[in-house]
C-alpha positions as CSV (number, residue, x, y, z in Angstrom):
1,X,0.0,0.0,0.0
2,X,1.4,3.8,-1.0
3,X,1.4,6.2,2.1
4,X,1.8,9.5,2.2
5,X,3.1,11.2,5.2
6,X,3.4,15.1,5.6
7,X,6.5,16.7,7.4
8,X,6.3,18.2,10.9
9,X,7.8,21.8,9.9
10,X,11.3,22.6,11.2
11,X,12.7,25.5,13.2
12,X,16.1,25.7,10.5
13,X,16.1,27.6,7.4
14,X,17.0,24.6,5.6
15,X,13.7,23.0,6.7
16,X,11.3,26.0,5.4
17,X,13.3,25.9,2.1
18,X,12.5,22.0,1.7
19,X,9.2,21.5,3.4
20,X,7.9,22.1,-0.1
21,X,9.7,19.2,-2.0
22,X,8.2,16.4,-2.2
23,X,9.8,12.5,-2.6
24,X,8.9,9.6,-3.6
25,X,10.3,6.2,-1.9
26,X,10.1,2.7,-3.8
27,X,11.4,-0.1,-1.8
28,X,9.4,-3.7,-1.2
29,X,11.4,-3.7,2.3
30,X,8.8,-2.2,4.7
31,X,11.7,-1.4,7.0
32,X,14.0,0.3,4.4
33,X,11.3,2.3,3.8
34,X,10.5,2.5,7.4
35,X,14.4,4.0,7.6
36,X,14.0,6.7,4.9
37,X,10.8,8.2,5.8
38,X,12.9,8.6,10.0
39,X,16.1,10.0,8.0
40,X,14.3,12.6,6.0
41,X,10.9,13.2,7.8
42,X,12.3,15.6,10.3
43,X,14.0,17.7,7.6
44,X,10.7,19.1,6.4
45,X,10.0,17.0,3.0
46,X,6.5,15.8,1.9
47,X,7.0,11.9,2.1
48,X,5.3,9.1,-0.4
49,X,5.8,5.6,-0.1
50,X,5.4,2.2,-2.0
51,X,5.8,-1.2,-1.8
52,X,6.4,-1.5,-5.6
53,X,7.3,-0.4,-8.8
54,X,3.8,-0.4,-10.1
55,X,2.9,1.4,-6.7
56,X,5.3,3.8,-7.5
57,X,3.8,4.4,-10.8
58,X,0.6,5.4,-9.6
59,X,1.5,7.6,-6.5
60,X,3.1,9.8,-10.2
61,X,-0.3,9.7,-11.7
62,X,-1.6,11.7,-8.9
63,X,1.2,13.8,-7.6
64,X,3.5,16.2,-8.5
65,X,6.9,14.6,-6.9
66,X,10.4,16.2,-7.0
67,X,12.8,13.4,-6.3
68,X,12.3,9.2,-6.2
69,X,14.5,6.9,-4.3
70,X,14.1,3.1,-5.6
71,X,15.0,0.1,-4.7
72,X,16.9,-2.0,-7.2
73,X,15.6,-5.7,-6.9
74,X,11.6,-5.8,-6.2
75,X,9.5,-8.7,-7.2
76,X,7.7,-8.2,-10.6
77,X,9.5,-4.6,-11.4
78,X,12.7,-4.1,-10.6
79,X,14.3,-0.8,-10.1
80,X,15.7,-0.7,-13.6
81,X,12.8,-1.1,-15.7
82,X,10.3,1.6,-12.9
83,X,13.0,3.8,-14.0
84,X,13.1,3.4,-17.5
85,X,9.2,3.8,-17.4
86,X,9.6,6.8,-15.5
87,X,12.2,8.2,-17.9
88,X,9.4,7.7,-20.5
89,X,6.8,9.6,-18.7
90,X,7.9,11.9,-16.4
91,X,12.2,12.5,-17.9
92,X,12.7,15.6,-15.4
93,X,12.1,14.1,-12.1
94,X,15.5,13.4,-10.7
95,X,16.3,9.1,-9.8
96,X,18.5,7.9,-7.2
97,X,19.1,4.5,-7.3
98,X,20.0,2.4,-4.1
99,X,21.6,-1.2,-4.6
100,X,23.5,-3.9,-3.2
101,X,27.1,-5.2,-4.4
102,X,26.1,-7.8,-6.4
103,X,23.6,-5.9,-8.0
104,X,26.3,-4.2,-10.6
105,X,24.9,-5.4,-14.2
106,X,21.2,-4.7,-13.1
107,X,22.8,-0.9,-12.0
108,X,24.6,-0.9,-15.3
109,X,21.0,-1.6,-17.1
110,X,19.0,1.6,-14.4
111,X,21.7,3.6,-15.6
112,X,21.3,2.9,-19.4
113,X,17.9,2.9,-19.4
114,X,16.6,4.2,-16.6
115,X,19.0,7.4,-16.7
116,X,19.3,7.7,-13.5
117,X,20.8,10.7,-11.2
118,X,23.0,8.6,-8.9
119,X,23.1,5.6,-7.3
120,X,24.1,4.6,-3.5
121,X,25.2,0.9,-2.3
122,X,23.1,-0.4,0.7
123,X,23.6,-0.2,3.6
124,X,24.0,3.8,2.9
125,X,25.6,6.4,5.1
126,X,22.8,8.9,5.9
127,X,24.5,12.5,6.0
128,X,26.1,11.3,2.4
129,X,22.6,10.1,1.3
130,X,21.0,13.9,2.9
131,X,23.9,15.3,0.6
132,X,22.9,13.5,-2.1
133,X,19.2,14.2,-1.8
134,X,19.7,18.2,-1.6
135,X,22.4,18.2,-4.5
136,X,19.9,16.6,-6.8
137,X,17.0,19.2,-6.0
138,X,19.2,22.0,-6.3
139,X,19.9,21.1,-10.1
140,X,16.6,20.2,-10.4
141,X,15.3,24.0,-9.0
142,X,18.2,25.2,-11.5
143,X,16.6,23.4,-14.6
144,X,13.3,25.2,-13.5
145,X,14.3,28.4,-12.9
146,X,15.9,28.0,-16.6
147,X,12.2,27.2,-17.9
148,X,11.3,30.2,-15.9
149,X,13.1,32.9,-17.4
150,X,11.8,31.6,-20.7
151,X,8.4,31.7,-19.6
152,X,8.6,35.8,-18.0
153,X,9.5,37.0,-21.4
154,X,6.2,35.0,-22.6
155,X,3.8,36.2,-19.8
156,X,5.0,39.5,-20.1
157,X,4.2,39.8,-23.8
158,X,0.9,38.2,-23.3
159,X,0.2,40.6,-19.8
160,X,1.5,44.2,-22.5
161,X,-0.7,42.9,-25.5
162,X,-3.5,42.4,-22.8
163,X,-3.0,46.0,-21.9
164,X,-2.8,47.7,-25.3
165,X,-6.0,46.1,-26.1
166,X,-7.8,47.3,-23.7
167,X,-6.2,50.7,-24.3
168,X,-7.2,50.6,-27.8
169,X,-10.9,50.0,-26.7
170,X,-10.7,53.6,-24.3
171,X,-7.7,55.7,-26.2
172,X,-8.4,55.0,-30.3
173,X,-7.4,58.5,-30.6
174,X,-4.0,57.8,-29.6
175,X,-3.8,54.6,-31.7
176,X,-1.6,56.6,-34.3
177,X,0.4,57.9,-31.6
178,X,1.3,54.5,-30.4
179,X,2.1,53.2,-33.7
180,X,4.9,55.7,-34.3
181,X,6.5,55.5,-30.7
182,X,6.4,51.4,-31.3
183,X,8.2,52.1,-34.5
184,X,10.9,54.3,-33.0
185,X,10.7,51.5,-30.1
186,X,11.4,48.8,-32.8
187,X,14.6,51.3,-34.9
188,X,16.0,51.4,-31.0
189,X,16.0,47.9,-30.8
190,X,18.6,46.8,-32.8
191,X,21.2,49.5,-30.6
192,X,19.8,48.7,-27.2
193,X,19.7,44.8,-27.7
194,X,23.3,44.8,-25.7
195,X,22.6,47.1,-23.1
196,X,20.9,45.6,-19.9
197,X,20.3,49.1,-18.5
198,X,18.7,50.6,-21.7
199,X,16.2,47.3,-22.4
200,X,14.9,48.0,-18.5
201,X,14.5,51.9,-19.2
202,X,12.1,50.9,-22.5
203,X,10.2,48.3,-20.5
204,X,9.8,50.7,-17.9
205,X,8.3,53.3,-20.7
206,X,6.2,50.1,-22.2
207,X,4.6,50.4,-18.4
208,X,4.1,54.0,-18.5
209,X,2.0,53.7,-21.7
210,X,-0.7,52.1,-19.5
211,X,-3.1,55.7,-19.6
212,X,-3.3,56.1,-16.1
213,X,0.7,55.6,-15.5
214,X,2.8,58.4,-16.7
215,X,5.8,57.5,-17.6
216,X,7.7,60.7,-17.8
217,X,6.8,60.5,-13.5
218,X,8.7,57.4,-13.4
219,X,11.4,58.5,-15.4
220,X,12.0,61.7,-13.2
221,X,11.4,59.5,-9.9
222,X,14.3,57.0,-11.3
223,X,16.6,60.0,-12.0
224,X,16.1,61.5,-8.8
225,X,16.9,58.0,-6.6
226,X,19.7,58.2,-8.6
227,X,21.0,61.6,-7.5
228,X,20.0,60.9,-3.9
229,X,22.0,57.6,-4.3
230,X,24.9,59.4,-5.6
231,X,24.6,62.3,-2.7
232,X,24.7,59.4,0.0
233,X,27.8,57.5,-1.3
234,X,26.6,54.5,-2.7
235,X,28.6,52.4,-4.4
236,X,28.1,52.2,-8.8
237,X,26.9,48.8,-8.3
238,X,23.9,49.6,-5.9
239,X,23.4,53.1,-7.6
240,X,22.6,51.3,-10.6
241,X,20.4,48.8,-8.7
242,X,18.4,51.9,-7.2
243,X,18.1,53.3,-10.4
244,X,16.4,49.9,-12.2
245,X,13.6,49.4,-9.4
246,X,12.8,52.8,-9.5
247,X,12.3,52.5,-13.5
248,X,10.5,49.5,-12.3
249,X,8.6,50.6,-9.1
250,X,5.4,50.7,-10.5
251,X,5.5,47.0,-12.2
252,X,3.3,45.4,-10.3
253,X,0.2,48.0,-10.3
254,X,0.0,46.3,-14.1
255,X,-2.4,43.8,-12.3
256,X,-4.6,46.1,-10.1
257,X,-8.2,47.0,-12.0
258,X,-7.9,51.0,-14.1
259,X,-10.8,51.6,-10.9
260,X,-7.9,51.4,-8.4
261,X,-4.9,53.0,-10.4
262,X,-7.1,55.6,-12.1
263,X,-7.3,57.2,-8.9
264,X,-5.6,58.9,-6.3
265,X,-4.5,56.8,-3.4
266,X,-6.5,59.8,-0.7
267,X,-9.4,58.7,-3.0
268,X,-9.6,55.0,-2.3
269,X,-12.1,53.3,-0.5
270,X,-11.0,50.3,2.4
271,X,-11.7,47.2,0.0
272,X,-9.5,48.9,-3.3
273,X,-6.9,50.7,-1.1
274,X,-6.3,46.7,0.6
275,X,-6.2,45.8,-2.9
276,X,-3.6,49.0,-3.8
277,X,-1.3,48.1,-0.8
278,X,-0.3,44.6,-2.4
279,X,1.3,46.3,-5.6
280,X,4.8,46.4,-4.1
281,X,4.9,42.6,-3.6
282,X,3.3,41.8,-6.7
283,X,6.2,44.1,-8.1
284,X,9.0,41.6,-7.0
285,X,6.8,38.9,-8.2
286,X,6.9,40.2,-11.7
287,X,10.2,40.1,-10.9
288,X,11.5,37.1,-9.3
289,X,11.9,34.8,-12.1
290,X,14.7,37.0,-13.3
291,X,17.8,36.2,-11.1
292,X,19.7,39.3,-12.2
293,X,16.9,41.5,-10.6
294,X,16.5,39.3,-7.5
295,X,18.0,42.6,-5.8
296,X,16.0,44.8,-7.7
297,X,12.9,43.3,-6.5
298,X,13.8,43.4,-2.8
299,X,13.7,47.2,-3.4
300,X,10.3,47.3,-5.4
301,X,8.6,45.3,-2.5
302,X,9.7,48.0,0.1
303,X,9.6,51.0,-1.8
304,X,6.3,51.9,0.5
305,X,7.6,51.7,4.1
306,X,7.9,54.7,6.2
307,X,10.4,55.3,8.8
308,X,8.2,54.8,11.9
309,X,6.5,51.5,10.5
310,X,3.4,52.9,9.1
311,X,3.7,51.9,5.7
312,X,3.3,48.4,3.5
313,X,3.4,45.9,2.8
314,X,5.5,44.4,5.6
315,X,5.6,47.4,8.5
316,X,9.4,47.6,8.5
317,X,10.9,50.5,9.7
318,X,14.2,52.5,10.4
319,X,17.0,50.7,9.5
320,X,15.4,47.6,8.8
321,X,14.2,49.2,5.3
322,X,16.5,48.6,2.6
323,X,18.6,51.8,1.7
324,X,17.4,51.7,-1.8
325,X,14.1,51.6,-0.9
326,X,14.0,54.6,1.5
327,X,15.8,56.9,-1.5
328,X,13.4,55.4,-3.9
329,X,10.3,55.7,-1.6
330,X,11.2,59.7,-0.8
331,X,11.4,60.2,-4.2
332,X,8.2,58.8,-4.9
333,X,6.4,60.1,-2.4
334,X,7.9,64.0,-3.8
335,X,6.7,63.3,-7.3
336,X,3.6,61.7,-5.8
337,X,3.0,65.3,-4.3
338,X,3.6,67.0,-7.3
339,X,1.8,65.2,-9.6
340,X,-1.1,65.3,-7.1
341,X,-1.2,61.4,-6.6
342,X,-1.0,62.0,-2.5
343,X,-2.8,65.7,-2.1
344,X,-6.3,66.4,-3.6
345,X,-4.2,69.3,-5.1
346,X,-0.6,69.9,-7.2
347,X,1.7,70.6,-4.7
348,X,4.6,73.3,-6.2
349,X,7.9,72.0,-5.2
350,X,8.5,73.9,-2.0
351,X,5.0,72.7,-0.6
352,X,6.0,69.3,-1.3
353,X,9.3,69.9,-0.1
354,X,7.9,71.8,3.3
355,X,5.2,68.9,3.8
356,X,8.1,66.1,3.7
357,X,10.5,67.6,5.4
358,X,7.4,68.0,8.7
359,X,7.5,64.1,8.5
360,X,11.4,63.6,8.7
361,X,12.1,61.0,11.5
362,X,8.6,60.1,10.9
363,X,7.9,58.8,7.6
364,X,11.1,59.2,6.4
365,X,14.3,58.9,7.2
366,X,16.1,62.3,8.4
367,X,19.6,62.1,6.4
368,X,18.2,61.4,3.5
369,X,15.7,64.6,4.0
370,X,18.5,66.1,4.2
371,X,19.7,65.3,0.7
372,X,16.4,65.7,-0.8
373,X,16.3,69.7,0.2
374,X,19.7,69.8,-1.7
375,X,18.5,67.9,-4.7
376,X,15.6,70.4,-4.7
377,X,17.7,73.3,-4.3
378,X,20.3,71.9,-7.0
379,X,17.3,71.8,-9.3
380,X,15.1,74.2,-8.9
381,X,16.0,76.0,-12.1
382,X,16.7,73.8,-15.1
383,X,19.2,75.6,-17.2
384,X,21.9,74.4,-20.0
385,X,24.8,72.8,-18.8
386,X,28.1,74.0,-20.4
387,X,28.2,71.3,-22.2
388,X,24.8,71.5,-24.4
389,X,22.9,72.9,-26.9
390,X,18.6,73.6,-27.2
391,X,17.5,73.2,-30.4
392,X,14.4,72.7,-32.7
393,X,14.0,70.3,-35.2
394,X,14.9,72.0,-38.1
395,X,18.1,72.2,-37.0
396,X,19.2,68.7,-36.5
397,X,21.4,67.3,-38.8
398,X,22.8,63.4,-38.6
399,X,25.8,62.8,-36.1
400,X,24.4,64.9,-33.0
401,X,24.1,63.2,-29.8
402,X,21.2,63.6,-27.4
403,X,22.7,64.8,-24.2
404,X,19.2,64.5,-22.4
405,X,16.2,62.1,-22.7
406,X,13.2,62.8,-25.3
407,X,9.5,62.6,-24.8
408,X,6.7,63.8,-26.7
409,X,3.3,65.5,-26.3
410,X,2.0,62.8,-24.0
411,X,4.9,62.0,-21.7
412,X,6.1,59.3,-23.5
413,X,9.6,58.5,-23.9
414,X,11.0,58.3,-27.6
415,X,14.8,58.7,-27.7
416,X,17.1,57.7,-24.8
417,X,20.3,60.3,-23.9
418,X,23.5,59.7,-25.5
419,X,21.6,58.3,-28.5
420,X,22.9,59.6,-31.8
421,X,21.0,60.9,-34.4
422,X,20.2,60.0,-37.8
423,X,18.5,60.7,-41.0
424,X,15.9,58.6,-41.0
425,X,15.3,59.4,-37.0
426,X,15.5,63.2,-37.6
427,X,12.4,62.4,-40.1
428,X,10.6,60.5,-37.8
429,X,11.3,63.5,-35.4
430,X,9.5,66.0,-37.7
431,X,6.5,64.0,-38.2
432,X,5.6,63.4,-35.0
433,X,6.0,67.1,-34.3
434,X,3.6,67.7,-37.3
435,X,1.0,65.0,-36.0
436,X,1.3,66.6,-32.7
437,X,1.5,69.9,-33.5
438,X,4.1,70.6,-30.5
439,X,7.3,71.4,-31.2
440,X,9.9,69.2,-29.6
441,X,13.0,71.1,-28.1
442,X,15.9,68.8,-28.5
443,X,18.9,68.9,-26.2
444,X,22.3,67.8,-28.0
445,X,26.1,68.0,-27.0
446,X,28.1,71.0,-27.4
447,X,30.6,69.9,-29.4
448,X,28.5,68.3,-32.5
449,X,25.8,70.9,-32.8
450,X,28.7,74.1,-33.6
């Protein structure tokens, strides 16, 4: 008869990162499998047991296992051929063989058809047969989170071609509109294809075209984390990381209904503003397939708590807060202000500025209050740097490099700084200024506009 047993949960951190695997024991030895369910039951695993290959075989038509331990001589099965079926049907589940010492030709046959993992000689040791056990999941968790990052790519292109049809249903004036920036999107793609930083700014502006998320806000939110990150003395590395959640803070409202993020957050009822409060964490779920941004996404999911432990959606506070997340949080919470997502009115930045500055050691933290009335001070008035030129479109010509960011009539990001010009994106330029009938001013280095 098959049992299952579940595991009594364990105090380690080793336990709470196994209690979810689940294994599978084939033995026709009631006591061997008596032994292995004592070794491994207190180390948090989901146990399943039987008595036989063709045992075995069914317990796999009903669950979902991670790792089988078998027997190699059983009456009517013996290990080799349950293996070889279970190659067959089910190739990804990791096999560990166990076998005595005159059972070498039978282990040569597991191994050639059964494929299996590894095999261990009775009577086994139990730390090496523990060893064995978590070395075999780990590659296994690898293989999956291989077939994960192939799958984000998919679900994200199925969640943005979700959104733009519903966009298309509210905004068909703006269908044009679109179709031009995804052109300039698509002659950018060849040049940004290498440049991890630059394929996480577009995706960023792919979020913003969502009607009720602006994506110039997120842009200016990102560049002022930045600055703050800078002002405090972070490292490039971590600068950079603040920089890419900040582009990505507002991921996970993607999956909250246009009734929640069409309004302001002061404007919520109880239900939606419970509903609002989980965007952060569904933020570094977007992101956690994606190993590269496994930092990133620690930052997203804390982007909203406050100093004194009032905010969500894990009331930390102080310290405890990630650094990144407190520069990225005040910066929000400034353009928040401004933008009048927190305040039933615009805030002008010195309101703003006053209002945060009233909840230092509050809801933020002091220091970096500190740094924000500099970075406010520093740019209050945006003038040309030494280094740049303002010009219209007529006056482009091919070879000039952007030396700031471009957006058009609707806050929508076209043409990344540093990019260099060209004829046929000079063109483009013009006509979208004709359709728009907004002239674009265009900020290029010094040096190539004389």
């Amino acid at each position: 008869m098959s049992q299952q047993l579940e595991a009594n949960p364990h105090s380690t951190e080793d336990a709470k990162m196994q209690k979810r695997y689940r294994l599978l024991f084939v033995d026709d030895e009631p006591n061997v499998l008596s032994s292995l369910r004592r070794l491994f039951r207190p180390l948090g695993f989901q146990i399943f047991l039987a008595e036989s290959g063709y045992q075995g075989l069914d317990i796999l038509e009903e669950q979902s296992i991670d790792l089988i331990i078998s027997d190699m001589r059983m009456p009517g099965m013996d290990g080799a051929e349950f293996f070889e079926r279970v190659e067959d049907k089910y190739p990804d589940i990791p096999r560990l063989l166990l076998t005595g010492q005159a059972d070498l030709e039978q282990t040569i046959s597991a191994i050639n058809k059964g494929k299996i993992s590894r095999y261990t000689s009775k009577p086994w040791d139990d730390n090496e047969l523990i060893l064995t056990v978590n070395e075999s999941l780990k590659i296994r968790q690898l293989m999956i989170d291989k077939q994960n990052l192939t799958k984000l790519t998919e679900s994200q292109n199925k969640m943005l071609k979700g959104m733009n049809q519903e966009l298309e249903k509210r905004v068909e004036a703006r269908t044009a509109e679109l179709k031009q920036t995804a052109e300039m999107l698509e002659l950018s793609f060849t040049q940004l294809n290498d440049s991890y930083l630059n394929i996480i700014r577009v995706f960023s502006n792919l979020i913003g075209m969502r009607e009720s998320l602006d994506g110039r806000y997120t842009k200016q939110v990102a560049d002022m984390s930045k600055r703050l990150a800078k002002a405090k003395g972070l490292d490039e590395h971590d600068i950079k990381e603040v920089y890419m959640a900040a582009l990505l803070h507002e991921i996970g409202k993607l999956v909250l209904p246009d009734s929640i993020v069409d309004r302001p957050v002061y404007n919520l009822d109880r239900k939606s503003r419970g509903q609002y409060r989980r965007h952060p964490l569904m933020g570094q779920h977007a992101l956690m397939a994606v190993e590269a941004l496994h930092d990133v996404g620690k930052l997203v999911r804390c982007h909203e708590e406050k100093w004194n432990g009032s905010g969500f959606p894990d009331g930390l506070s102080g310290e405890s807060i990630p650094l990144g997340a407190r520069i990225i949080g005040i910066a929000n919470d400034y353009f928040g202000y401004l933008y009048g997502r927190l305040h039933r009115e615009r805030l002008s930045p010195l309101q703003a500025l006053e209002l945060m500055v009233s909840e230092s050691g509050a809801l933020y933290d002091p220091e970096l209050i500190n740094l924000l009335k500099e970075d406010v001070r520093q740019q209050k008035t945006e003038v040309l740097q030494p280094h740049e030129r303002k010009l219209s479109t007529d006056k482009l010509t091919p070879g000039m490099r952007l030396s700031r960011d471009l957006y058009n009539s609707a806050d929508m990001l076209l043409l990344t700084k540093r990019r260099v010009l060209n004829t046929t994106l000079i063109e483009k330029l013009r006509a979208i200024e004709h359709s728009d009938d907004v002239p674009f001013e265009v900020y290029v280095y010094e040096e190539l506009a004389k």
